[in-house]
N, C-alpha and C positions, 0 to 999 in steps of 0.2 A: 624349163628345167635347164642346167646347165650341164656343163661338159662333163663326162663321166671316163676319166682315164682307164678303167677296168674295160669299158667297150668297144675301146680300139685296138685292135689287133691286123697284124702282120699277115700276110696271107703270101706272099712273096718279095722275096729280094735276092736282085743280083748285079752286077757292077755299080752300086751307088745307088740305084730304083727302087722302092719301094710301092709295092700295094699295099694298099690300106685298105679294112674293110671298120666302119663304124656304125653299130648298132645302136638307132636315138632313142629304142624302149619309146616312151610316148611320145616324143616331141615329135612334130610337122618338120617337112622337109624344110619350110618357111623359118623356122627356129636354127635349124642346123646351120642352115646357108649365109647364116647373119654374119655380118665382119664381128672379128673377135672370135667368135663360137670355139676354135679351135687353138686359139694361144695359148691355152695352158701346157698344149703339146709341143709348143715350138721348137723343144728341144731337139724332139723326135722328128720332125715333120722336114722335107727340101723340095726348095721350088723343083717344080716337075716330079716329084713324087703323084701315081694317082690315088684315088681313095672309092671305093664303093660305098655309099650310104643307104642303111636302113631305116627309114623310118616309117611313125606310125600309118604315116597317109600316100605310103610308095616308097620309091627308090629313087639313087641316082649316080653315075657314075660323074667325076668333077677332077681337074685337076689341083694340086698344092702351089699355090703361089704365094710369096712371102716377099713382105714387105717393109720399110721402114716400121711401120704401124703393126708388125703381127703379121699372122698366117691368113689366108684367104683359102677359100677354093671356088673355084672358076670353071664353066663349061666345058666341057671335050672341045 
């Protein structure tokens, strides 16, 4: 499935940091973690933002890393 902007939300911010929390509804944490997965946000998104992820088959906490190519997220 792809990125669903309705499931990302804000959980905190304060000097320029954001949490992010993203619930994948079905998708594998394998789907989520794909480069791309997250561009569509790029608006929203800054390198060193972190993001918690929900998905079907677990969790996982990752940081935002951005790139000439788009948005990434990258291990703690």
């Amino acid at each position: 499935m792809a990125f669903v902007l309705r499931n990302l939300s804000v959980l905190a911010y304060a000097q320029g940091f954001t949490l992010w929390h993203y619930r994948a509804e079905r998708d594998g944490l394998g789907e989520v973690e794909r480069p791309g997965f997250f561009d569509v946000a790029g608006d929203l998104l800054q390198g060193g933002d972190m993001m918690l992820i929900s998905a079907a088959d677990g969790g996982r906490a990752r940081f935002v890393r951005r790139s000439e190519n788009g948005v990434d997220t990258v291990p703690l």
